[in-house]
C-alpha positions, 0 to 999 in steps of 0.5 A, spaced: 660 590 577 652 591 576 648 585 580 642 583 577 636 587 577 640 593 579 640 599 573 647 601 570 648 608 571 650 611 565 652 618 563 647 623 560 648 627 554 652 634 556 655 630 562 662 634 562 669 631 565 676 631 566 678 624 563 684 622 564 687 619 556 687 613 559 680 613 558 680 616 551 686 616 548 692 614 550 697 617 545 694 624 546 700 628 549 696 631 555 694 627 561 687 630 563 683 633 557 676 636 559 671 631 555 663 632 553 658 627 552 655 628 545 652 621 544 649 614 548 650 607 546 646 604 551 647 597 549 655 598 549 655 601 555 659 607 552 658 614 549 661 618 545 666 624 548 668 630 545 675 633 547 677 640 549 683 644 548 686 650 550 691 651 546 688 657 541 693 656 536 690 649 534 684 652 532 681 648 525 675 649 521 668 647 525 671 648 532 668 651 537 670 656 541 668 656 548 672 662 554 674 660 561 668 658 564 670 654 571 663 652 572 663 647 566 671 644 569 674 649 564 679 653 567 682 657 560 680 659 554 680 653 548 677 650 543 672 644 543 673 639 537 668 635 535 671 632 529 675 630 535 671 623 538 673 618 542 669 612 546 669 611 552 666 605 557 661 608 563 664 605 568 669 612 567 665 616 570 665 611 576 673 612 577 675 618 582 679 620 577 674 622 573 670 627 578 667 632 578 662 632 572 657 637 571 652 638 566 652 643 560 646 645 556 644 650 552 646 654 546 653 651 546 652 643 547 647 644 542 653 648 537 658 642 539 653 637 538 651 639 531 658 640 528 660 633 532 653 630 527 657 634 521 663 630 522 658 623 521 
């Protein structure tokens, strides 16, 4: 809960997680997937995730390919799948759960983001 005149925090484009399905899609079949924001919706206290998966054999047009790279909680090689958006309230990254989160920048947030706005 915010009190009044306190400022809500909200997760910042490029923040990366491991959010648990509950958070952005209940039917998928694994419980944790990394997620990146792409995209803030100030005034629904939401943003927009990306998913990651490290099964290589899924592999699908527009894809982007992205190494182990334990720096950005990725501990296995995969495949972020912007075609593959999820909304997910603020108050996730708020739950233990959801910890750490770093932020990722350069060329590939910028790839991810331009083949999430294809998808529009």
């Amino acid at each position: 809960m915010t009190w009044p005149g306190q400022r809500l925090w909200r997760p910042p484009v490029g923040l990366v997680a491991v959010l648990p399905r509950d958070y952005y899609n209940v039917r998928d079949p694994h419980a944790r997937r990394p997620t990146v924001v792409v995209r803030v919706l100030p005034a629904d206290r939401a943003c927009l995730v990306v998913t990651r998966t490290s099964d290589t054999m899924v592999a699908h047009p527009k894809d982007i390919w992205h190494d182990k790279d334990p720096e950005l909680l990725c501990d296995r090689q995969g495949w972020w799948q912007p075609r593959r958006v999820h909304r997910v309230d603020f108050g996730a990254y708020d739950d233990e759960d959801t910890r750490p989160h770093v932020i990722m920048t350069g060329d590939l947030l910028d790839r991810i983001i331009a083949a999430y706005q294809e998808f529009l």
